[in-house]
C-alpha positions in Angstrom: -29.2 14.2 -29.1 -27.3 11.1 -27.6 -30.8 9.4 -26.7 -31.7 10.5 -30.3 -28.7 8.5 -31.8 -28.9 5.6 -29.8 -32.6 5.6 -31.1 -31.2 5.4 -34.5 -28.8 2.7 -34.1 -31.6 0.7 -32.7 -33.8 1.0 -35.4 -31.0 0.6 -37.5 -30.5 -2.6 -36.1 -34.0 -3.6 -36.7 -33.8 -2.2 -40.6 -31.1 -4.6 -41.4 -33.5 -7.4 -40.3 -35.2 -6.9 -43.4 -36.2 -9.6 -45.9 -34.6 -7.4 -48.7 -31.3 -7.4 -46.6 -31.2 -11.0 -46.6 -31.5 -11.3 -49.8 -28.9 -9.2 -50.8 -26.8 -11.8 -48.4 -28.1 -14.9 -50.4 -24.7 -15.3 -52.6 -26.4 -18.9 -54.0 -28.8 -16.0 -56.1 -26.7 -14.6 -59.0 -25.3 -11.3 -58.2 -27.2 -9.4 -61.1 -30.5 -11.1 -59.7 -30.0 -9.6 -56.0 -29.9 -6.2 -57.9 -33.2 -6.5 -60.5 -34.8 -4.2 -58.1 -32.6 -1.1 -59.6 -35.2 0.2 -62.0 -37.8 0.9 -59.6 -35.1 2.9 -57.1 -35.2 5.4 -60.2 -37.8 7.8 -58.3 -36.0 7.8 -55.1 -32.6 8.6 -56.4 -33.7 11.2 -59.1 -35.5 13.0 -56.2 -32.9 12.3 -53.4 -30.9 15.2 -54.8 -33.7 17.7 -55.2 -34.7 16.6 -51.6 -31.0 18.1 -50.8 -31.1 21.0 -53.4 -34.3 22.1 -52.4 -35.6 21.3 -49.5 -33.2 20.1 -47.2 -30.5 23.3 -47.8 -31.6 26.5 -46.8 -29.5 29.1 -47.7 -28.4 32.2 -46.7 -28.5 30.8 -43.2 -26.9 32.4 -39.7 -27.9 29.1 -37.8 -25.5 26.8 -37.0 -27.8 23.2 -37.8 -28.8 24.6 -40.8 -25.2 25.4 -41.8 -24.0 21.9 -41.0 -27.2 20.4 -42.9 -26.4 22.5 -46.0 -22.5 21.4 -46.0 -24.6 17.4 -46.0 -26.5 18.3 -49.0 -24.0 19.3 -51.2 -22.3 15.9 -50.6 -25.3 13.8 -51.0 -27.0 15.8 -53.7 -25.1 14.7 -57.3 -25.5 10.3 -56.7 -27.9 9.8 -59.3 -25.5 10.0 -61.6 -23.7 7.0 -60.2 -27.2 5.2 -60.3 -27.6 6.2 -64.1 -24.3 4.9 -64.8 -25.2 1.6 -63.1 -28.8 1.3 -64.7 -26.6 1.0 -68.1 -24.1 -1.5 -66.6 -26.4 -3.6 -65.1 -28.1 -4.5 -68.3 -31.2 -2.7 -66.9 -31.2 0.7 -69.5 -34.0 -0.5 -71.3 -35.1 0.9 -74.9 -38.8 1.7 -74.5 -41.2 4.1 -75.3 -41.5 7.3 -73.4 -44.7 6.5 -72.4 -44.2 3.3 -71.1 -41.3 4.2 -69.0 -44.2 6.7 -67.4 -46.2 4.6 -67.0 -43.8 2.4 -64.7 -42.5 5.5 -62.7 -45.9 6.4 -62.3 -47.4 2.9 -61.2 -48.6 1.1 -58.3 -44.7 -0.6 -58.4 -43.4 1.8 -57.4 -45.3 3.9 -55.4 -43.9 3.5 -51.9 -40.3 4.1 -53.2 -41.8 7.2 -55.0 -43.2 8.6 -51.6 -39.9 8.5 -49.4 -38.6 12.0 -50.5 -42.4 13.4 -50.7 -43.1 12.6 -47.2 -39.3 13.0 -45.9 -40.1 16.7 -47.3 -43.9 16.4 -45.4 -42.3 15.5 -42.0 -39.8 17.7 -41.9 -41.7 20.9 -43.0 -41.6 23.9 -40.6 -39.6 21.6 -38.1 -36.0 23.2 -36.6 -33.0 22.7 -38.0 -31.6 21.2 -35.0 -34.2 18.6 -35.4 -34.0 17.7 -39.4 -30.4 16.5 -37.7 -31.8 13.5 -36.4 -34.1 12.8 -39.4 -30.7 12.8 -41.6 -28.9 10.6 -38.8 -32.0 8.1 -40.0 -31.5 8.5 -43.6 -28.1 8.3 -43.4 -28.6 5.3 -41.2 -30.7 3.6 -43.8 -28.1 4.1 -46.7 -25.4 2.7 -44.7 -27.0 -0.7 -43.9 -28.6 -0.8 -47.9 -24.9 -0.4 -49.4 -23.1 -2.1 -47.7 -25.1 -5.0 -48.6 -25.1 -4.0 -52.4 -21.1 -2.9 -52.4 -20.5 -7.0 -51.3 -23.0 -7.8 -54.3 -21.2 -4.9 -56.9 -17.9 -6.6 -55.9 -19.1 -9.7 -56.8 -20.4 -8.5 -60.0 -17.2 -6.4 -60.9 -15.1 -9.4 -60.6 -17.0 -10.7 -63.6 -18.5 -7.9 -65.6 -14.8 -5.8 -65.1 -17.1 -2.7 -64.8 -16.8 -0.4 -61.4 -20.3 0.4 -60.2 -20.3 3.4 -58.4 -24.0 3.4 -57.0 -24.4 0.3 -55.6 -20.7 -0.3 -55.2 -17.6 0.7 -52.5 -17.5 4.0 -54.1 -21.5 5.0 -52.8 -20.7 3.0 -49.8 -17.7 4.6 -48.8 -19.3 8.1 -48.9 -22.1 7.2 -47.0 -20.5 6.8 -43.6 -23.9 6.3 -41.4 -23.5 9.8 -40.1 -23.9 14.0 -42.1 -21.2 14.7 -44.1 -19.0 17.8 -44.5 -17.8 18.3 -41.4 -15.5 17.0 -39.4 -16.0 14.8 -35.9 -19.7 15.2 -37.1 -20.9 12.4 -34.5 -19.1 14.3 -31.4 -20.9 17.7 -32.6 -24.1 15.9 -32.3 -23.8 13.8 -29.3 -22.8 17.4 -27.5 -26.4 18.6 -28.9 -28.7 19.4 -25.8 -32.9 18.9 -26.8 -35.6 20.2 -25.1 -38.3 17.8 -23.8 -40.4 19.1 -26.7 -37.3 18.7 -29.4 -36.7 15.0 -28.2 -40.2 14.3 -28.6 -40.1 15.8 -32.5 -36.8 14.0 -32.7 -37.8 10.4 -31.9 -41.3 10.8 -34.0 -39.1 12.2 -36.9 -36.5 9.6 -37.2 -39.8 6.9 -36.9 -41.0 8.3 -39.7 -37.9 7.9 -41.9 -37.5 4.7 -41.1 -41.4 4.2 -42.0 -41.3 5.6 -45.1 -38.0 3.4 -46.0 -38.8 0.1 -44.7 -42.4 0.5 -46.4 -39.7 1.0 -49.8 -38.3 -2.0 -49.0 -41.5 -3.6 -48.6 -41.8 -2.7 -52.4 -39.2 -3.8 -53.2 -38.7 -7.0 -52.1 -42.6 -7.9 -53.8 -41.1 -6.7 -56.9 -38.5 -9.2 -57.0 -40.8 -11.9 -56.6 -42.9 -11.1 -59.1 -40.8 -9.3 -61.8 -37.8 -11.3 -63.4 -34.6 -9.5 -65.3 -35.7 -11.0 -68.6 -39.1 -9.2 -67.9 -37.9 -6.1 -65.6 -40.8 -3.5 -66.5 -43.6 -6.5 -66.7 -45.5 -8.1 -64.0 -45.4 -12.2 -63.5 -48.4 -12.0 -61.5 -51.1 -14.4 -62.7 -54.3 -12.4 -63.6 -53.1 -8.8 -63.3 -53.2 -6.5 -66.3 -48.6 -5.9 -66.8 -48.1 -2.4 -66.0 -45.3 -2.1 -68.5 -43.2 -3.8 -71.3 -40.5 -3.0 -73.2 -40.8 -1.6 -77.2 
């Protein structure tokens, strides 16, 4: 598993690079701006937690990886709530028809953020327990460079606004340490993990995958902020395309 890790932290390295991390650095953008994104995260961190409920813990269980995975989930299952919460104090909890709020969901805008969970579920189907580790080393990877970018942004924002954002603030941050939760010396458990040839191999391909799916989210996201505005959150700017939503 210690190849598997230092896998990780190299593509880790390489997420951070991301056009969508940089901007989160740009502090000559207003804070609130750097964050307009937020509505289309919606089907990412409403499924997150099933992806813990339901696919990710496995219980009864006698093996050891799958114990250690199921202690992860409870921690990581319950954050939408904090996104909810932040929806509402960004200015973002638009009134709009139940229809149209669908129809965004369930638009070309957000589909790549809507496929992270579906294919994290795909990939890790059938595969060990031992394994799925390293897929939540990536995840957990990818969370830790995300918020601590947007915990520096929520700062700036609470400084003004008085409100404590506990999604994309030090509260989400500080939870997600870059590593599964639940257990204690969790990184010295796993370095101690020894693969087969053939578990490595699932290993590597796996944690590619995640980081796929997520930079591919990104991708989406960062287009959205170039062509969405916070007056016009749920509307596309771009010139001759039909919007896909706007507000009641």
């Amino acid at each position: 598993m210690k190849e598997v890790l230092t896998f990780v932290e190299q593509k880790k390295h390489e997420f951070a690079q991301h056009p969508l991390c940089k901007f989160l650095q740009d502090k000559s953008i207003d804070p609130r701006q750097r964050l307009s994104w937020a509505p289309c995260l919606t089907p990412f961190s409403m499924a997150f937690g099933e992806l813990n409920r339901v696919v990710l813990r496995q219980e009864p269980t006698d093996d050891p990886y799958q114990a250690l995975i199921n202690k992860h989930t409870y921690e990581d299952d319950h954050h939408w709530i904090w996104f909810l919460e932040d929806l509402e104090k960004l200015g973002l909890d638009h009134d709009m028809r139940f229809s149209d709020a669908m129809r965004f969901l369930w638009s070309e805008r957000t589909q790549k953020t809507r496929d992270v969970c579906h294919k994290i579920a795909l990939h890790t189907f059938g595969v060990e327990p031992v394994v799925i580790l390293a897929a939540i080393e990536a995840i957990e990877a990818t969370g830790n460079v995300v918020l601590s970018l947007t915990a520096e942004v929520a700062q700036e924002l609470q400084q003004a606004t008085k409100h404590n954002y506990r999604y994309f603030g030090q509260h989400h941050f500080c939870v997600e340490t870059g590593h599964a939760m639940g257990t204690d010396d969790v990184e010295a458990l796993l370095e101690k993990i020894q693969f087969t040839e053939e578990q490595h191999a699932q290993a590597i391909a796996l944690v590619d995958k995640v980081f796929e799916v997520f930079t591919e989210s990104l991708d989406e996201l960062m287009d959205y902020i170039q062509t969405h505005s916070l007056d016009q959150p749920y509307a596309t700017t771009r010139a001759g395309k039909t919007p896909v939503l706007s507000a009641a």
